[in-house]
C-alpha positions as CSV (number, residue, x, y, z in Angstrom):
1,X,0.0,0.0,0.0
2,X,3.2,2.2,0.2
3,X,3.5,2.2,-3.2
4,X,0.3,2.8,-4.8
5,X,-0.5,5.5,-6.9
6,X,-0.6,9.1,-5.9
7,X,-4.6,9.7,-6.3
8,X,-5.3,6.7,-4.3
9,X,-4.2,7.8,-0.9
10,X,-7.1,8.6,1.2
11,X,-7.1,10.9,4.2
12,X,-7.9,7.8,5.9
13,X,-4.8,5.6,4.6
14,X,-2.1,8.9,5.0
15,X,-3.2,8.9,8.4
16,X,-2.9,5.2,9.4
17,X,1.0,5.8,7.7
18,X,2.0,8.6,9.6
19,X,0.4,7.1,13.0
20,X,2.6,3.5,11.8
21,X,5.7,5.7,11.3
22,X,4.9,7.3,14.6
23,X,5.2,4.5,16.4
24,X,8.0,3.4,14.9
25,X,9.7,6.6,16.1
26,X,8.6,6.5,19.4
27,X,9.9,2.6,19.6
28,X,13.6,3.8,18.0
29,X,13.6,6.9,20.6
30,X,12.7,4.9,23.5
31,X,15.0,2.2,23.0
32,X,17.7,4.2,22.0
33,X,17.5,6.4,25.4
34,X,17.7,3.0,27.5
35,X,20.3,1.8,25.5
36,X,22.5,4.7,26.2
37,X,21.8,5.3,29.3
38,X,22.5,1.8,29.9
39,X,25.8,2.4,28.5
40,X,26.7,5.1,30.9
41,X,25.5,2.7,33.8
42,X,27.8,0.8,33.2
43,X,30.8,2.3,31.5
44,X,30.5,5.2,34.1
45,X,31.5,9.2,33.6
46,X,34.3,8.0,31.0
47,X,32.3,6.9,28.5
48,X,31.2,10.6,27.7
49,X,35.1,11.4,27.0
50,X,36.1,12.6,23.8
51,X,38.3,9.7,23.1
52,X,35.6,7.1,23.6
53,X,32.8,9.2,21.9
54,X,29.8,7.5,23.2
55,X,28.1,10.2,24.7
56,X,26.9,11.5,20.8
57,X,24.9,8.8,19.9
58,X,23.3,9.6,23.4
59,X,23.2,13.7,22.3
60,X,22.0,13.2,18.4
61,X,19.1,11.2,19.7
62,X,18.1,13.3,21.9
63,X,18.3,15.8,19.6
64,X,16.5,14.4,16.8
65,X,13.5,13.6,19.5
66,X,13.4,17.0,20.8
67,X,12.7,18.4,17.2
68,X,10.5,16.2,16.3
69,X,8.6,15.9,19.3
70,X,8.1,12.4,20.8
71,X,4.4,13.9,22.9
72,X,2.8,14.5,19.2
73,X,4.1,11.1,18.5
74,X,2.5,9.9,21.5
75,X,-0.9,11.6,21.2
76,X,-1.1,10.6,17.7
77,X,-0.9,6.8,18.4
78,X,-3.2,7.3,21.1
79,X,-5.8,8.9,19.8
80,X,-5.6,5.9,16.7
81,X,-5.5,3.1,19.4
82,X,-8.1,4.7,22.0
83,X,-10.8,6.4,19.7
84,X,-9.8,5.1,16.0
85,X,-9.1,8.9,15.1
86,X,-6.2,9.1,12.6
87,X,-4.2,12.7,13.1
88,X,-5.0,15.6,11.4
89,X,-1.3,16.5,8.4
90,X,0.5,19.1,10.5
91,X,4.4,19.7,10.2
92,X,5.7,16.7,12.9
93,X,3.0,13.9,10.9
């Protein structure tokens, strides 16, 4: 359904895309901040040295979640699961 043609994406189907990616984000964002903060659990205060580098993976993530904010995320998937109300195109869907 990714792939068909341009004039047969509903309103309906665009929604039920952008909620799908949406929680794929959310999944990514999520795991990504237990991950890392796993790391630094265990690798301690070092890790975020220059010469080991670990603490931008950490820092990009959180960056990329901050601008593309993980509570629209969250209401969008929400409202889908809860009410079966897809989101309405704005500039984070």
């Amino acid at each position: 359904m990714l792939h068909a043609r341009r004039h047969d994406l509903t309103a309906r189907r665009r929604g039920e895309i952008a909620v799908l990616i949406a929680a794929a984000k959310l999944r990514a964002i999520e795991d990504g901040l237990e991950t890392t903060a796993k790391i630094f659990e265990f690798t301690g205060a070092r890790a975020t040295a220059n010469s080991v580098g670990s603490d931008i993976f950490w820092r990009n993530l959180r960056t990329h979640s901050l601008h593309d904010p993980a509570a629209d995320k969250k209401r969008d998937v929400g409202q889908y699961v809860l009410l079966n109300e897809v989101p309405e195109p704005s500039w984070s869907t």
